[in-house]
SESETI-791040 format. One record per residue (C-alpha): residue in one letter; z, x, y. Coordinates in nm, 4 decimals, padded with zeros to 6 digits. Example, Ala and Ser with C-alpha at 12.3 -4.5 7.8 and 13.67 -1.06 7.14 Angstrom:
! SESETI-791040
{site "A" {00.7800 01.2300 -00.4500}} {site "S" {00.7140 01.3670 -00.1060}} 
This chain:
! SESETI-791040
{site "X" {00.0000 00.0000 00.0000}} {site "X" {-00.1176 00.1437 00.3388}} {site "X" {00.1417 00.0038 00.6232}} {site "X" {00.2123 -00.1442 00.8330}} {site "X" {00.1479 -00.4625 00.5730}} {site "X" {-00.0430 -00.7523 00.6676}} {site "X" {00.0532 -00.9993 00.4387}} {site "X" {00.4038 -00.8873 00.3987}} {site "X" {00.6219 -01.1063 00.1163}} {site "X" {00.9813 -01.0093 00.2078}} {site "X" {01.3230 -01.1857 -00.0047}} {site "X" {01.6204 -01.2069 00.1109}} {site "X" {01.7339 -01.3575 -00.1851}} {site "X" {01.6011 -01.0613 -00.3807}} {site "X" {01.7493 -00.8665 -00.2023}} {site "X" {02.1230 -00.9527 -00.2205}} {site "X" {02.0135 -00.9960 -00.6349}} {site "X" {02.0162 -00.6315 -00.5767}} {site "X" {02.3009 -00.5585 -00.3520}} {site "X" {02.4461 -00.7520 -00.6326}} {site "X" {02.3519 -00.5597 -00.9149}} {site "X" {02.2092 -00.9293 -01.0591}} {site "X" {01.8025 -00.8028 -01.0446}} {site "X" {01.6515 -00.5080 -01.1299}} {site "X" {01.3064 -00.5077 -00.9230}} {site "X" {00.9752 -00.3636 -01.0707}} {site "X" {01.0280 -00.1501 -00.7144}} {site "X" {01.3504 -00.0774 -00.5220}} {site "X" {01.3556 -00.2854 -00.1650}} {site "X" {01.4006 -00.0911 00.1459}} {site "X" {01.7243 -00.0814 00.3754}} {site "X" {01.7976 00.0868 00.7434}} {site "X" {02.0552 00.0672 00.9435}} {site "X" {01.8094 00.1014 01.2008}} {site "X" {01.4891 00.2589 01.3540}} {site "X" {01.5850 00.3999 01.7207}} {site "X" {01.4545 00.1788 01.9592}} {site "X" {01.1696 00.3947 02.0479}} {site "X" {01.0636 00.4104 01.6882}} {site "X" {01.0240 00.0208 01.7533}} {site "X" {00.8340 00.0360 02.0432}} {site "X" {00.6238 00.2951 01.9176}} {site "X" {00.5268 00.0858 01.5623}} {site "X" {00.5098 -00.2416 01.7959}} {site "X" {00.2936 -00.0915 02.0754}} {site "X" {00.0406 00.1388 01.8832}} {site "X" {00.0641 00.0176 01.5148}} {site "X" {00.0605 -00.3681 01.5539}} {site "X" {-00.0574 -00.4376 01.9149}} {site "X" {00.2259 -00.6014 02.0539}} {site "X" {00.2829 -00.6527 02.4036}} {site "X" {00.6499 -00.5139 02.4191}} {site "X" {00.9285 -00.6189 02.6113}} {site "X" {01.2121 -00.4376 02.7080}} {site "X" {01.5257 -00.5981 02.6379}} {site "X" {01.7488 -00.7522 02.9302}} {site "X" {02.0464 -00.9988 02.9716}} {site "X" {01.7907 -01.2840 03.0807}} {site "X" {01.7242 -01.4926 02.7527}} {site "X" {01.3644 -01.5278 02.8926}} {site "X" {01.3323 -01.1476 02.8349}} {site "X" {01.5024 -01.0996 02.5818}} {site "X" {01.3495 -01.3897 02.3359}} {site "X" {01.0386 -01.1854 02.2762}} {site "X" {01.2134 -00.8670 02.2466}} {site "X" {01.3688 -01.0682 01.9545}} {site "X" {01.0351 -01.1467 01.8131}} {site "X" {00.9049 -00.8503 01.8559}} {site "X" {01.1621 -00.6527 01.6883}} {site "X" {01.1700 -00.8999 01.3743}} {site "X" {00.8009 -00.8413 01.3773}} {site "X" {00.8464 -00.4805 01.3483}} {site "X" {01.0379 -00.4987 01.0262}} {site "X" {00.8403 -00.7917 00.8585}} {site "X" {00.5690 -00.6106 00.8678}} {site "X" {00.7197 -00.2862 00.7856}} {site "X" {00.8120 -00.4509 00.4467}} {site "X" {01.1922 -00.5157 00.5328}} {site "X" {01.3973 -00.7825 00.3899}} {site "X" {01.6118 -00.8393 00.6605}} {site "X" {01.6614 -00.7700 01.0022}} {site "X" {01.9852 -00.6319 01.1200}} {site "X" {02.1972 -00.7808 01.5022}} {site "X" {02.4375 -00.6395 01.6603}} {site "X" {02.6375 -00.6572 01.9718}} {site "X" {02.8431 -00.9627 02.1829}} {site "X" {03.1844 -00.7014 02.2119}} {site "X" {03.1801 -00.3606 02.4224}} {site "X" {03.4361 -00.1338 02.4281}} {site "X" {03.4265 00.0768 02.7726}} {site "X" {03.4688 00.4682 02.6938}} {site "X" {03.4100 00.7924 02.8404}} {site "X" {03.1095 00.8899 02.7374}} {site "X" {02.9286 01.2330 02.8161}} {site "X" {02.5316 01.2473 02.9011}} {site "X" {02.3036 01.5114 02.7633}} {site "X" {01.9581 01.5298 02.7959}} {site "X" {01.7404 01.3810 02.4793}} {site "X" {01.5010 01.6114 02.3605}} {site "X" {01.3147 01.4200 02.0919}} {site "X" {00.9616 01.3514 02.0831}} {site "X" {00.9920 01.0207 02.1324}} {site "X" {01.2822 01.1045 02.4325}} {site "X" {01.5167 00.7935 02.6079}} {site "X" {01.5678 01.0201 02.8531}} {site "X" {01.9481 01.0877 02.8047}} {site "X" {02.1493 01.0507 02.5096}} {site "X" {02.5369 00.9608 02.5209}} {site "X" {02.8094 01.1785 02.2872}} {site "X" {03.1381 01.0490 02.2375}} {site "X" {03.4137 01.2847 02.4922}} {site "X" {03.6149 01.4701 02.1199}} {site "X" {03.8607 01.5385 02.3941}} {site "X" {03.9800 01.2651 02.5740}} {site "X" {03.9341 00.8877 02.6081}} {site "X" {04.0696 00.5945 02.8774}} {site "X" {04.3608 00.5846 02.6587}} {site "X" {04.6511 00.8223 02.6197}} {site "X" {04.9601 00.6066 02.7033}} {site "X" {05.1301 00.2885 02.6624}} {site "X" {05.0252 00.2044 03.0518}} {site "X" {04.6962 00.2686 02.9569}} {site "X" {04.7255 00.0375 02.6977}} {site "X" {04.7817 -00.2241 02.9189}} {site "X" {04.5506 -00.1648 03.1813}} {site "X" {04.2668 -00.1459 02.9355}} {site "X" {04.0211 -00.3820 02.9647}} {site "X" {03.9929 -00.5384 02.6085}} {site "X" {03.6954 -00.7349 02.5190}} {site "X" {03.7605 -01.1258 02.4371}} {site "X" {03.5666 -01.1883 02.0959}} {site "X" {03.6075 -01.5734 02.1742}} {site "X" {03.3593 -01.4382 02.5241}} {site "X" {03.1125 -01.2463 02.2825}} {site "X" {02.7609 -01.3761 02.3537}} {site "X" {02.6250 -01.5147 02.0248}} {site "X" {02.2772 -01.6412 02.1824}} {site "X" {02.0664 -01.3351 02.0552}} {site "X" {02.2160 -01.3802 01.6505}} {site "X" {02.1519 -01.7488 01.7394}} {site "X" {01.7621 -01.6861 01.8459}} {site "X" {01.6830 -01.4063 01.5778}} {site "X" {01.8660 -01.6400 01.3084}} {site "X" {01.5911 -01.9109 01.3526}} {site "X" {01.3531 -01.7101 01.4597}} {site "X" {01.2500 -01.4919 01.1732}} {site "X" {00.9032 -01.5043 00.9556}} {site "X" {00.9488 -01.6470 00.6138}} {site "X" {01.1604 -01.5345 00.3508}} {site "X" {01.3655 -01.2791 00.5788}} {site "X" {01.7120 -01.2925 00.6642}} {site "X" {01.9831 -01.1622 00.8874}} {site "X" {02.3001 -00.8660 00.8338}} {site "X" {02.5267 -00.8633 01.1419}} {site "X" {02.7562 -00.5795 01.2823}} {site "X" {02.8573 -00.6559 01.6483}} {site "X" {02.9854 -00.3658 01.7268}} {site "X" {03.0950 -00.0056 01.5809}} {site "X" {03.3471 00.0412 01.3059}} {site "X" {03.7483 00.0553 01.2992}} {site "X" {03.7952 00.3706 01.2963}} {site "X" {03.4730 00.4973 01.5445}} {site "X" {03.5738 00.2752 01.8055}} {site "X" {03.9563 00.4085 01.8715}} {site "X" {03.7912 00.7851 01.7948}} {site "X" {03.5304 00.7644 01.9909}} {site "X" {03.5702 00.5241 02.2669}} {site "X" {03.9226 00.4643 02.3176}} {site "X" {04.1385 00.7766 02.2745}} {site "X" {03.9050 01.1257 02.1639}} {site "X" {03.9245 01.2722 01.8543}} {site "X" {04.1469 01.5726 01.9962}} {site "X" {04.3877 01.3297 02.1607}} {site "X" {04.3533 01.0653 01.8267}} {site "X" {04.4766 01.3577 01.5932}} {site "X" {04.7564 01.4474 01.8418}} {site "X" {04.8983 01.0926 01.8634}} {site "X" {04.8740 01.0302 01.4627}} {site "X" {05.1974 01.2400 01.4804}} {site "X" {05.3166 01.2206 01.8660}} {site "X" {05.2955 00.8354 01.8912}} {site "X" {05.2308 00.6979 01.6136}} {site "X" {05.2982 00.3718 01.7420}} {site "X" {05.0797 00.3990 01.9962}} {site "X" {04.8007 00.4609 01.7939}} {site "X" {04.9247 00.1406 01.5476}} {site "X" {04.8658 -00.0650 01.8497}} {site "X" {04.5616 00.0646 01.9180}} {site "X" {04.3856 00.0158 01.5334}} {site "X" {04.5480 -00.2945 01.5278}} {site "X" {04.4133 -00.4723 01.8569}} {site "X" {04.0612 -00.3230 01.7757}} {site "X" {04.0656 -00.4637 01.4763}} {site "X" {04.1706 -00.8074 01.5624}} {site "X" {03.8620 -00.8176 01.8258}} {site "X" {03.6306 -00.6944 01.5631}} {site "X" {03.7169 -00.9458 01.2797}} {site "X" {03.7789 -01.2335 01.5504}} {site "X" {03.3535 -01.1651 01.6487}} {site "X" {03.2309 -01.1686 01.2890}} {site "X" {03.4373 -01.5122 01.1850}} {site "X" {03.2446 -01.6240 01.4936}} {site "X" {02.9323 -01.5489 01.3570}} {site "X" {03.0116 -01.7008 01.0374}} {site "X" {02.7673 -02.0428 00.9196}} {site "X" {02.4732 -01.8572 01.1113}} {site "X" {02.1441 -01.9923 00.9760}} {site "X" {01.9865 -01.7256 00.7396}} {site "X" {02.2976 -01.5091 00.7386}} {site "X" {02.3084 -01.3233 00.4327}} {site "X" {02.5728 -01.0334 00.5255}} {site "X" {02.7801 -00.8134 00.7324}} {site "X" {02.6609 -00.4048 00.7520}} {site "X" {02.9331 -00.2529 00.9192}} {site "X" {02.8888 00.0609 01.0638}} {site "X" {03.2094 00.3317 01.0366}} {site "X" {03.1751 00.6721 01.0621}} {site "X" {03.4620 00.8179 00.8511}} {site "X" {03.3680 01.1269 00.7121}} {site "X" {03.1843 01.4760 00.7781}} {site "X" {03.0668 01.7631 00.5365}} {site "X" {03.3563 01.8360 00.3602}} {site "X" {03.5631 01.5240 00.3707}} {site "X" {03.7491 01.2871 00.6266}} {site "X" {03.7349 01.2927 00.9780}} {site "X" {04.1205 01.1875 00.9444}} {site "X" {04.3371 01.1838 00.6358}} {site "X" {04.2905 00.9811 00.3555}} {site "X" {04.6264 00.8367 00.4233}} {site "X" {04.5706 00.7320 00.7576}} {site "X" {04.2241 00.5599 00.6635}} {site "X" {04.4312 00.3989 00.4119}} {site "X" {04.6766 00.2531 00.6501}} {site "X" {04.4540 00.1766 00.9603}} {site "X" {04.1052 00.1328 00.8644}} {site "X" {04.0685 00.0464 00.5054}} {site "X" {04.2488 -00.2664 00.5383}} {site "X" {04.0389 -00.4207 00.8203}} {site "X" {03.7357 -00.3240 00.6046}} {site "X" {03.9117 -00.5031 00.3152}} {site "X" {03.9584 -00.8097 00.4852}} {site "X" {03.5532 -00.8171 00.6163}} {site "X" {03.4822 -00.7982 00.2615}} {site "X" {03.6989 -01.1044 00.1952}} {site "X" {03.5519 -01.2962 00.4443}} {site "X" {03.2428 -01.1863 00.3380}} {site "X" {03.2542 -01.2801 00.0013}} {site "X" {03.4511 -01.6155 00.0583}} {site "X" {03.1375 -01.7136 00.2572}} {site "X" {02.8742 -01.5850 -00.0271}} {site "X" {02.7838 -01.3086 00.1990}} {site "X" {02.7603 -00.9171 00.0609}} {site "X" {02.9206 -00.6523 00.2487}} {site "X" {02.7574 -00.3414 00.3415}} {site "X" {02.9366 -00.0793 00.4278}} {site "X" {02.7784 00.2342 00.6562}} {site "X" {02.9858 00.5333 00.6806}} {site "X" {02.8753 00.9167 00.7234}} {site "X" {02.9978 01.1852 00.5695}} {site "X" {03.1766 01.3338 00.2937}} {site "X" {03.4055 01.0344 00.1473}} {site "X" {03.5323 01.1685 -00.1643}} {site "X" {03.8950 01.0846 -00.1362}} {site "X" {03.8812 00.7113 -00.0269}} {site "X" {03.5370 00.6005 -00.2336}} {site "X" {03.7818 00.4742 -00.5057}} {site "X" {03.9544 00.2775 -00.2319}} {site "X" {03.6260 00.1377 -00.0999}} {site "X" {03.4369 00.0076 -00.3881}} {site "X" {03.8068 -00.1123 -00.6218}} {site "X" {04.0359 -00.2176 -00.3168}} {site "X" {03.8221 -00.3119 -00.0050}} {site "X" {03.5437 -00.4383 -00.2094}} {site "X" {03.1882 -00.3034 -00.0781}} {site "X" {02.8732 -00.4449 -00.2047}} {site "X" {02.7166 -00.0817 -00.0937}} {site "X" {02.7432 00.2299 00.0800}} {site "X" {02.4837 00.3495 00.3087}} {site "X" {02.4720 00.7169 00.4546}} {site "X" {02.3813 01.0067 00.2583}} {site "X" {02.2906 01.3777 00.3246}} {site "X" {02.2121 01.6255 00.0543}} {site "X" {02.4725 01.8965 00.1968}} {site "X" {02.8229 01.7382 00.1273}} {site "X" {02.7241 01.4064 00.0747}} {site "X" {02.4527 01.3795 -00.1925}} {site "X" {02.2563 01.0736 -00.2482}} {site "X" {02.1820 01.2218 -00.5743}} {site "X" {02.5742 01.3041 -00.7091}} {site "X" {02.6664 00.9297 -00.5565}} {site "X" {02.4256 00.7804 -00.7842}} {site "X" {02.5498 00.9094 -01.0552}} {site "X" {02.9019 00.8870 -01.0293}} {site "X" {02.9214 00.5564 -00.8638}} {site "X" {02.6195 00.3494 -00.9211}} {site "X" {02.6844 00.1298 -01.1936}} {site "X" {02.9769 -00.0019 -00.9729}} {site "X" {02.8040 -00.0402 -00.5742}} {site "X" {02.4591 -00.0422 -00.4750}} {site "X" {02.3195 00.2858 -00.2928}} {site "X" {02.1342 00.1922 00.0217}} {site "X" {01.8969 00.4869 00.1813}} {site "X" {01.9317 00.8277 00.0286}} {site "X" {01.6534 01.0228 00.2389}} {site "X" {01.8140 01.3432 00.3854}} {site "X" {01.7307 01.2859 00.7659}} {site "X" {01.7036 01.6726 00.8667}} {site "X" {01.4242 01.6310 00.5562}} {site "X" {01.2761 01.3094 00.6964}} {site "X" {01.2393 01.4968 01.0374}} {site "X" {01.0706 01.8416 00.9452}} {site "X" {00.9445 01.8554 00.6411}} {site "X" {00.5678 01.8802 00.6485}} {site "X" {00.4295 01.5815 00.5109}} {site "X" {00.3434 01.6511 00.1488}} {site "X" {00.6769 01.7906 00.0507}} {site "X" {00.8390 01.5139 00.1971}} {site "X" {00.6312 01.3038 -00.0182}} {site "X" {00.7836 01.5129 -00.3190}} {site "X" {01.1380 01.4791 -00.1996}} {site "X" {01.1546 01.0927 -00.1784}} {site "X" {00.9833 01.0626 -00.5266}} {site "X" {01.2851 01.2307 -00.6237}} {site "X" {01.5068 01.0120 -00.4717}} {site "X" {01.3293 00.7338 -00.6447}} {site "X" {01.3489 00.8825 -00.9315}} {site "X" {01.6659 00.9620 -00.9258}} {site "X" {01.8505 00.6402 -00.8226}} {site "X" {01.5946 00.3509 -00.8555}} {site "X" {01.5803 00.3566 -01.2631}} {site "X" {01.9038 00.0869 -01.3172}} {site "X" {01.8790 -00.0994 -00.9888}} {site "X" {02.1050 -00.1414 -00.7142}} {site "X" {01.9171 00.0725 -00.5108}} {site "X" {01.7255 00.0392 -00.1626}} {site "X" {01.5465 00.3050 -00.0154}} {site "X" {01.5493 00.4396 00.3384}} {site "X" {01.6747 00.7082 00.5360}} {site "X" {02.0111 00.8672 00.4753}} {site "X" {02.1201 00.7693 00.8125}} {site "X" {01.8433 00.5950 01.0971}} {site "X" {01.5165 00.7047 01.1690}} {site "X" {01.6057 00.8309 01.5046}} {site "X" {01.3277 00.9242 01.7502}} {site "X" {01.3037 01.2768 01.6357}} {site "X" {01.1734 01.2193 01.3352}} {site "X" {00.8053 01.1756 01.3134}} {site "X" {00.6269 00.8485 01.2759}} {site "X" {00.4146 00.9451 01.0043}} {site "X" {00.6933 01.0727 00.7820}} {site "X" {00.8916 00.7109 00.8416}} {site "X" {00.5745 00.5920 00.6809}} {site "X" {00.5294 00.8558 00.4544}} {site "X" {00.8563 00.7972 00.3227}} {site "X" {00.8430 00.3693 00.2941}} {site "X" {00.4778 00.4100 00.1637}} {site "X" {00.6306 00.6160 -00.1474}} {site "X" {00.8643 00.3400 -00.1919}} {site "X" {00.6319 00.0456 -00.1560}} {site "X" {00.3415 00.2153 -00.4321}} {site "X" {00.6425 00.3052 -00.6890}} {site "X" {00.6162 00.1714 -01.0319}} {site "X" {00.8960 00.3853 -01.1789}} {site "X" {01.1329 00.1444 -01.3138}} 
């Protein structure tokens, strides 16, 4: 199959067969987190001829962005298309320049330092999002606005952990206050997470809601960004009770977390319950060692090494992801993507390099 496909034939309902270790397809389906936006654009503008839109708050403006987007993954031969947003957490954020082919311009990195909290005061003074506030307009419009047979995964905004790391309090001043004030930092998990779940029960009874794909960055190349024993105590649990809700509403539960997760994958997949585990790199985090250990138990979604997805000349890459196939599709729950996003630095014609070799597999 040559993309981007004209008569795509996406299933939602396959899919989560999958996710749910209930079908084993003749070929694996494909999953992202996301493309960067200006992988969008790009695919919209020079691949499928679509007038593009930029998004903005107007719903005028931001309806055929909608479209336009879903259009991008139908005929990219997704199964779903994945919303986020309605809850912002102000941070200190620091601005670099973006250097990537397909550049935005700037790019924003979390402040590992420092963030708007530090104290009780600042506690207070914070200005907490209201989840009961969170605009639901653009889930409602992409909900009943999608092309046949697709559905919808929701995240509305980053994970439990990534938001008081990242946003709230730095990673310096986050791993100081684990021991200085603990309570503090209790306070802080604990109100994040009550916004967070408060937006997705909102979102629940959705038309053509299928799941929740919850981005949480908890690990890096050699294991946890925190210890095990704090993610047990003030993430895991909120990710636990997604799950539930999940589940109680015949949802799945995707979970997206980087990095090396050895110590807590037990937790995940027996105690909080994930349907699958998205994020993958070949150094410290194998796609390939995952599979083997874990996937009889929780679907692998992605797999593609992204630092391969970006530079390797074409041909090899070809190789590589026939090895990923290979490698994790015989068995099922399996979808195939990039180990991470395909951000804007990674060339166009290796993102379709890499879901051509997926769509003309006939390994299993």
């Amino acid at each position: 199959m040559k993309l981007p496909l004209t008569h795509p034939q996406p299933d939602i309902q396959r899919f989560v067969r999958v996710i749910r270790g209930e079908e084993i397809p003749a070929r694996p389906p494909l999953a992202e987190l996301f493309l960067d936006h200006e992988v969008e654009r790009t695919i919209a503008r020079d691949c499928l001829g679509v007038d593009w839109v930029e998004p903005a708050p107007e719903r005028d403006i931001m309806a055929p962005y909608l479209r336009n987007r879903a259009e991008v993954y139908y005929r990219m031969g997704y199964d779903y298309i994945r919303m986020w947003g309605g809850v912002d957490f102000p941070g200190d954020y620091i601005a670099a320049s973006d250097t990537a082919a397909l550049s935005r311009g700037q790019r924003q990195w979390a402040n590992e330092q420092r963030g708007p909290i530090a104290s009780w005061a600042d506690f207070e003074a914070y200005p907490w999002p209201d989840p009961a506030k969170g605009d639901l307009w653009p889930y409602e419009y992409a909900a009943t606005h999608l092309p046949e047979g697709m559905g919808m995964v929701v995240c509305p905004t980053s994970g439990f952990l990534e938001i008081p790391m990242d946003a709230l309090l730095g990673y310096q001043n986050l791993c100081l206050l684990l021991y200085e004030q603990p309570d503090l930092v209790e306070a802080v998990f604990q109100r994040v997470g009550e916004i967070i779940y408060g937006m997705y029960k909102r979102l629940l009874g959705l038309p053509n809601l299928y799941g929740f794909f919850q981005g949480d960055d908890m690990g890096f190349k050699t294991g946890t960004l925190i210890s095990p024993d704090h993610l047990r105590a003030l993430v895991l649990p909120w990710h636990k009770k997604l799950a539930d809700l999940a589940h109680e509403h015949g949802l799945v539960y995707l979970l997206h977390s980087c990095g090396n997760l050895d110590a807590i994958l037990p937790d995940l997949i027996e105690k909080v319950g994930i349907d699958a585990r998205h994020s993958y790199e070949d150094e410290g985090n194998s796609v390939f060692d995952f599979k083997q250990m874990y996937g009889d138990r929780v679907t692998v979604l992605g797999g593609v090494d992204v630092d391969k997805l970006a530079r390797l000349p074409e041909p090899e890459l070809r190789i590589y992801v026939r090895k990923v196939l290979e490698a994790c599709a015989p068995g099922g729950r399996f979808a195939l993507g990039s180990g991470n996003t395909v951000c804007n630095y990674v060339p166009t014609s290796n993102y379709f390099a890499m879901v051509e070799e997926c769509m003309n597999y006939a390994g299993c």
